[in-house]
C-alpha positions in Angstrom: 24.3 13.2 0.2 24.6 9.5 -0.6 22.3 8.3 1.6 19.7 10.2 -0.4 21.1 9.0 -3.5 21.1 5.2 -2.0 17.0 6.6 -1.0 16.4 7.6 -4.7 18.2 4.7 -6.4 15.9 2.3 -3.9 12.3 4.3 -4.9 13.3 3.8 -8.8 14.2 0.2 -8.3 10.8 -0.4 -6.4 9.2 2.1 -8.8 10.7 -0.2 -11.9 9.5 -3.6 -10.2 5.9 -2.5 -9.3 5.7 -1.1 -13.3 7.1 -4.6 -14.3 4.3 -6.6 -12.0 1.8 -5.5 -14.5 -1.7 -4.9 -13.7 -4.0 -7.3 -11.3 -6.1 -7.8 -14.1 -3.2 -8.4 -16.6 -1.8 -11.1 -14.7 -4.7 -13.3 -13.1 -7.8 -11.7 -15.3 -9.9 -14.2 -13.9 -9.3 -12.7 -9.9 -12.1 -9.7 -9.5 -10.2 -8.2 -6.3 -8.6 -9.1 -3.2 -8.0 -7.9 0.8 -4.6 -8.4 2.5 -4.9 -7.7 6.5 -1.4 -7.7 7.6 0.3 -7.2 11.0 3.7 -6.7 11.3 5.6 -7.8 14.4 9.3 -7.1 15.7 11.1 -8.3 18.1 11.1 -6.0 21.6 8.3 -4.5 24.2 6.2 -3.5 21.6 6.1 -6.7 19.0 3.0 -5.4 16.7 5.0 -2.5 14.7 1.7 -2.1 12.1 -1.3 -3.1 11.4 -2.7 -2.7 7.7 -5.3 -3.8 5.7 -4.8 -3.5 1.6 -7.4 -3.5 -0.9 -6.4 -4.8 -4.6 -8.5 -4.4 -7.4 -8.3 -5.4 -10.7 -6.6 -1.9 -11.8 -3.8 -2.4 -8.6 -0.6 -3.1 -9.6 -0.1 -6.7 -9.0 3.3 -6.4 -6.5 3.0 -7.8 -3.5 6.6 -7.8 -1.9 6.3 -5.4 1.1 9.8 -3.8 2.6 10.8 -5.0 6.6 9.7 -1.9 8.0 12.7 -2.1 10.7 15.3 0.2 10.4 18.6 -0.6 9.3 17.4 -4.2 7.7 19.4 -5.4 4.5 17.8 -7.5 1.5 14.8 -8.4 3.8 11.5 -7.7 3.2 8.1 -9.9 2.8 7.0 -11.3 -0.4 3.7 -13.0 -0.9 3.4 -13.3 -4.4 4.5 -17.0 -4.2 1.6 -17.4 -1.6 -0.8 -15.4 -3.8 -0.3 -17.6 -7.3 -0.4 -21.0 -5.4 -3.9 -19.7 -4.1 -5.0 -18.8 -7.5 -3.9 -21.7 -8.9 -5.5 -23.8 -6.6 -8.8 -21.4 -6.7 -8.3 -20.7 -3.0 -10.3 -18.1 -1.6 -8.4 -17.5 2.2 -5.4 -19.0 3.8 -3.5 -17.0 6.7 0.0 -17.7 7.5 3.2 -15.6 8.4 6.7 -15.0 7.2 9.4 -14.1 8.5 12.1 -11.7 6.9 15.2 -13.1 5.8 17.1 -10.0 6.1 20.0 -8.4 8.1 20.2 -6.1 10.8 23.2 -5.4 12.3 24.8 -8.7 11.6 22.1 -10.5 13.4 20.1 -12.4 10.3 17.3 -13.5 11.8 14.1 -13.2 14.0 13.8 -9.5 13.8 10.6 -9.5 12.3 7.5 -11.1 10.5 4.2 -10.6 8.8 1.2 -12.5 9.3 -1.4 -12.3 7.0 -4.7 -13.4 6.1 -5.8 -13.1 2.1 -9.1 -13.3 0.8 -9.3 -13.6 -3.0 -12.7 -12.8 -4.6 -12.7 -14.5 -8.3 -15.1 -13.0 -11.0 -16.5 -15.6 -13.8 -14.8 -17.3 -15.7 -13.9 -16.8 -19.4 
């Protein structure tokens, strides 16, 4: 029963922080839409855990912080909303790179698992 509570309790929180993000359009009007190809990689036999391609448009939320997708990691996660601004702000149109989560599983803290990505950024005219 707690566990499901702890379930619930995480949704809202994400739920709350996606709401708070604002809309694409809201936050860089001047960005028409963007693609996020991302592949997720653990540690073991198997290192490519997923491979996923997002669309953003202007009426996406703009949240970009994805969860660690292994189980059992604490406070980890991916966030590329840092790399995102810097590449508006710059007027950037691709970069690729990777991260690596920061979280904990099982008291070991790191080198469980990372995201590389590769974000192209379409801009619409200017105002």
């Amino acid at each position: 029963m707690a566990n499901r509570q702890q379930h619930a309790a995480k949704l809202e929180l994400k739920k709350q922080n996606t709401y708070a993000a604002g809309l694409l359009s809201e936050r860089f009007p001047h960005v028409a839409g963007m693609v996020i190809h991302m592949t997720y990689y653990q540690n073991g036999i198997n290192p490519v855990l997923m491979v996923r391609t997002l669309n953003v448009f202007t009426t996406s939320p703009a949240y970009f912080k994805m969860d660690c997708m292994i189980k059992g990691c604490e406070n980890g996660g991916f966030d590329l909303a840092p790399v995102i601004k810097s590449m508006i702000k710059a007027r950037k149109k691709e970069k690729k790179g990777s991260i690596d989560c920061k979280g904990k599983v099982d008291t070991v803290t790191c080198d469980h698992a990372s995201l590389a990505y590769d974000i192209v950024i379409k801009y619409g005219k200017t105002p």
